[in-house]
C-alpha positions in Angstrom: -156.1 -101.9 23.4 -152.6 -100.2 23.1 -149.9 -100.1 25.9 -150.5 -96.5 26.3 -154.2 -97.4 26.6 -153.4 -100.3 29.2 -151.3 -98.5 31.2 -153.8 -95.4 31.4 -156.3 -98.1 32.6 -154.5 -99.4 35.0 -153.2 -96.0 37.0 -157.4 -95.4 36.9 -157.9 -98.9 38.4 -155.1 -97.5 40.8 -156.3 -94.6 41.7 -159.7 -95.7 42.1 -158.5 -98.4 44.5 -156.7 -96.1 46.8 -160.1 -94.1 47.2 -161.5 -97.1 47.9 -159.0 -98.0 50.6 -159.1 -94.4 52.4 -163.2 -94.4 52.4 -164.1 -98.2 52.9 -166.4 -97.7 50.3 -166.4 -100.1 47.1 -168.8 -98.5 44.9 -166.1 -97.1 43.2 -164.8 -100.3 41.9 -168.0 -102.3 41.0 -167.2 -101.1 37.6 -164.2 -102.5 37.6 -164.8 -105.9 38.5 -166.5 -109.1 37.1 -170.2 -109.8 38.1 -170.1 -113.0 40.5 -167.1 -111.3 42.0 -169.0 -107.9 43.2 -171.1 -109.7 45.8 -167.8 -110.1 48.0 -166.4 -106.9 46.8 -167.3 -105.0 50.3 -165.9 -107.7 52.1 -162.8 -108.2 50.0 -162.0 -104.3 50.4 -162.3 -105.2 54.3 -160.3 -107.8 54.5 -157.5 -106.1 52.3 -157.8 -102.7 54.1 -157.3 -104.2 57.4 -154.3 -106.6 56.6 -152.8 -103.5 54.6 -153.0 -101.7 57.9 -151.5 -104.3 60.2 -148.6 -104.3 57.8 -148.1 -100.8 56.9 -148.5 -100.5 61.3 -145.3 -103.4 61.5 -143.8 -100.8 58.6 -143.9 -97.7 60.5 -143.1 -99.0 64.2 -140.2 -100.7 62.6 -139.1 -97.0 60.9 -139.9 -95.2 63.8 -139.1 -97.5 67.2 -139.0 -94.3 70.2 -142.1 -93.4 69.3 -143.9 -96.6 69.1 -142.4 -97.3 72.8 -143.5 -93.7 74.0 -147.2 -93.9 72.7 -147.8 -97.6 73.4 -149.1 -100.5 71.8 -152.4 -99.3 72.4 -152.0 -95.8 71.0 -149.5 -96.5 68.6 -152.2 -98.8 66.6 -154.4 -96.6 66.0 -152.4 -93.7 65.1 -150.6 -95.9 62.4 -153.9 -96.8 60.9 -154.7 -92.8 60.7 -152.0 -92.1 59.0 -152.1 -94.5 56.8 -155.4 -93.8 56.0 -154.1 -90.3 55.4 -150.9 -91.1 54.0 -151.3 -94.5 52.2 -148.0 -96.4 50.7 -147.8 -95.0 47.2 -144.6 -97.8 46.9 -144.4 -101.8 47.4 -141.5 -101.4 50.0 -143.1 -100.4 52.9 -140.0 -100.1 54.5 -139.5 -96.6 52.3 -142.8 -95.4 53.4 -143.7 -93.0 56.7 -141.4 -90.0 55.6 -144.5 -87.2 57.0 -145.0 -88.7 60.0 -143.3 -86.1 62.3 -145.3 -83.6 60.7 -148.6 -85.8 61.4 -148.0 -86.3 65.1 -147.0 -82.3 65.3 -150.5 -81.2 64.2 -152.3 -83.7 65.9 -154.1 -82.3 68.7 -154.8 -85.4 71.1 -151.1 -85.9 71.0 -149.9 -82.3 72.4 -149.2 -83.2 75.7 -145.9 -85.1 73.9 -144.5 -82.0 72.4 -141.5 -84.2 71.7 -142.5 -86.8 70.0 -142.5 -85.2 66.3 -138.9 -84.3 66.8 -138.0 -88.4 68.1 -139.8 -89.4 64.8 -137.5 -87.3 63.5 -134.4 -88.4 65.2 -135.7 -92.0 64.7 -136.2 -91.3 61.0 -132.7 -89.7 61.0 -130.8 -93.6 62.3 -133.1 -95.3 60.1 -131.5 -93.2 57.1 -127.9 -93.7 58.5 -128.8 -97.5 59.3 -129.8 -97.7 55.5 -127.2 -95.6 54.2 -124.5 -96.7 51.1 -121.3 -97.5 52.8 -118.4 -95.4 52.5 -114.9 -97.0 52.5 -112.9 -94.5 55.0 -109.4 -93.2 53.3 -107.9 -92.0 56.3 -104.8 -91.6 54.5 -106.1 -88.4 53.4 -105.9 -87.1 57.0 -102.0 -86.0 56.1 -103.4 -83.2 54.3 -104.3 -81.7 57.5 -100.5 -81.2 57.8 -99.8 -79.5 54.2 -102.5 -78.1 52.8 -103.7 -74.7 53.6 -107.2 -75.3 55.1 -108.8 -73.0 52.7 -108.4 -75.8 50.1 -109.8 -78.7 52.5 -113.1 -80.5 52.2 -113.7 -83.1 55.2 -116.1 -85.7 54.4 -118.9 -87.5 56.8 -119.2 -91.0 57.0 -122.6 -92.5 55.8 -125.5 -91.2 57.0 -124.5 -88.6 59.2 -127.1 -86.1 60.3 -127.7 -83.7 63.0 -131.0 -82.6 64.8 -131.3 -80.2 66.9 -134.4 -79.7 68.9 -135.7 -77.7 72.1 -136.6 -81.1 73.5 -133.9 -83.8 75.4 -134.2 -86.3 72.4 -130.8 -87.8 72.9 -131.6 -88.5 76.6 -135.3 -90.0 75.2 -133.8 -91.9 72.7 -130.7 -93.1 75.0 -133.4 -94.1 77.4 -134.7 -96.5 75.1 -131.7 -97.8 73.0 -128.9 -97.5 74.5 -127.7 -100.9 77.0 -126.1 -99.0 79.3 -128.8 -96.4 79.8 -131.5 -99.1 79.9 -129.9 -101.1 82.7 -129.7 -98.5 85.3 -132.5 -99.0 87.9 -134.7 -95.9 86.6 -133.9 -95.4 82.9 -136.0 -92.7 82.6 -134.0 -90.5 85.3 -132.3 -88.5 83.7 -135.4 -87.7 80.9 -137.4 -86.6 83.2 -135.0 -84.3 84.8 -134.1 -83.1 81.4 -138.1 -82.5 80.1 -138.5 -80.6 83.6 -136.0 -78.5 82.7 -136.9 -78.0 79.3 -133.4 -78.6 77.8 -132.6 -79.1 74.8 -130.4 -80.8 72.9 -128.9 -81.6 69.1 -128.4 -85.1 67.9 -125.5 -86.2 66.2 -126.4 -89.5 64.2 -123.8 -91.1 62.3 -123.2 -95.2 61.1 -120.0 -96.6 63.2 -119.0 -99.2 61.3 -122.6 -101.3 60.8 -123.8 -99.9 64.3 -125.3 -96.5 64.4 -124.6 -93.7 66.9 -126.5 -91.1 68.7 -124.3 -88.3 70.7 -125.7 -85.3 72.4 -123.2 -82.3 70.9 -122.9 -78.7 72.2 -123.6 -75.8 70.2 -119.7 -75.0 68.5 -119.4 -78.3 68.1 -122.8 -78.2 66.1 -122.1 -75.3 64.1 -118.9 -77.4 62.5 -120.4 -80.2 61.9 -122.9 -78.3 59.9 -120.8 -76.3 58.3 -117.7 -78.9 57.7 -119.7 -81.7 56.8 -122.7 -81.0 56.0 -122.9 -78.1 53.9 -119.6 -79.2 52.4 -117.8 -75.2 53.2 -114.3 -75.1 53.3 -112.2 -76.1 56.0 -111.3 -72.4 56.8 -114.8 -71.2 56.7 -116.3 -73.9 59.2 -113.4 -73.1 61.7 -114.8 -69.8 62.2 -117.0 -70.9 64.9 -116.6 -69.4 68.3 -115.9 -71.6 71.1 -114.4 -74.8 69.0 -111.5 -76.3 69.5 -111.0 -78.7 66.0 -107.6 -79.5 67.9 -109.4 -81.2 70.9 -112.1 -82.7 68.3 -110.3 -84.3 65.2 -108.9 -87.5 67.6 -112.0 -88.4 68.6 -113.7 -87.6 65.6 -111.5 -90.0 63.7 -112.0 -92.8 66.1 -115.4 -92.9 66.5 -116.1 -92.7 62.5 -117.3 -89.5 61.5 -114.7 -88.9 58.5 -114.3 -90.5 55.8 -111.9 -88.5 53.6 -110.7 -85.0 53.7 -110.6 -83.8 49.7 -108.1 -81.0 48.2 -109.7 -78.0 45.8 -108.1 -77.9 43.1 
């Protein structure tokens, strides 16, 4: 058998397993395994299929903590072993895997009294990201060329794994509710959510990686409109000033100190 041969096997033997995995059925692979081994073939599949589940359940409620606390233990189980079933690991790091899950819970009917929830997989997707996200040594020495440079030729540039979200549901309040120490101390944590989902406001998350912690702000929408522009779609300093309502005066300080630039780059 050549390589090419062997490895056009084996993506069969792959491909065959994974239909076995989704179905629970073994047929498939009786033709793929030795004789005395095909008796315990049904049960092997079992036993593999469920701890493939527990894990890939650990997987996803690690990835996406708010929405493992909002549904429950009890819900949350299940719902990981549907979509996993739907949406197995095609990868060994399990840690990579779960990237369509807001789009799962979003169609899935028995979950539309949370109308929420696929954006906070969203938002929690969005911290995972920043959480795993390359560092990027700040050179705030660069800030000077705020003071020389025309800001036609500037380029500011985000720290690692900054993001923003904006939703027509309170997800910073949610996720504050469930992350942040100060928030969870007070008496009624949920407060202010409920207040919020009553209402209906909604809000765009900031995520950004302060240092090794990650952050979660609530910003307005100027303040949105520059990030987005400045930061994200990499426009010109000029261009993402033209914002109504945002004051980059009253902004840059505490921009600075809480971490969200790491450079600011001259066009050449």
């Amino acid at each position: 058998m050549t390589t090419t041969e062997a490895f056009e096997r084996e993506q069969i033997r792959q491909r065959l397993l994974m239909q076995a995995l989704r179905s629970g059925q073994a047929g498939a692979l009786t033709g793929w395994t030795r004789t005395p081994a095909r008796a315990d073939l049904a049960r092997g599949l079992a036993v593999y299929t469920a701890n493939a589940a527990v894990n890939a359940e650990r997987a996803l409620g690690a990835r996406y903590p708010t929405v493992q606390a909002l549904l429950g233990e009890e819900t949350f189980g299940p719902m990981a072993r549907a979509f996993w079933r739907q949406w197995p690991p095609e990868r060994g790091d399990l840690a990579q895997w779960g990237d369509p899950l807001p789009d799962f819970l979003a169609e899935a009917e028995q979950l539309a009294e949370l109308p929420y929830l696929a954006d906070m997989a969203r938002l929690d997707a969005a911290v995972a990201q920043a959480e795993g996200a390359a560092d990027v040594a700040p050179d705030l020495m660069t800030l000077m060329r705020l003071g020389d440079t025309a800001p036609d030729r500037l380029l500011l540039r985000p720290t690692a794994g900054l993001a923003l979200l904006h939703s027509a549901h309170p997800v910073v309040s949610i996720w504050r509710a469930h992350h942040d120490p100060v928030q969870m101390a007070q008496p009624d944590p949920l407060a202010d959510v409920r207040v919020a989902l009553d209402g209906r406001r909604a809000e765009t998350a900031l995520v950004w990686r302060q240092g090794w912690r990650v952050q979660v702000a609530a910003v307005e929408a100027p303040t949105a409109d520059f990030l987005r522009r400045a930061l994200l779609q990499a426009r010109p300093l000029a261009e993402a000033l033209d914002v109504p309502g945002f004051d980059v005066e009253a902004w840059l300080a505490p921009a600075v100190a809480d971490g969200l630039l790491a450079r600011i780059d001259v066009i050449a």
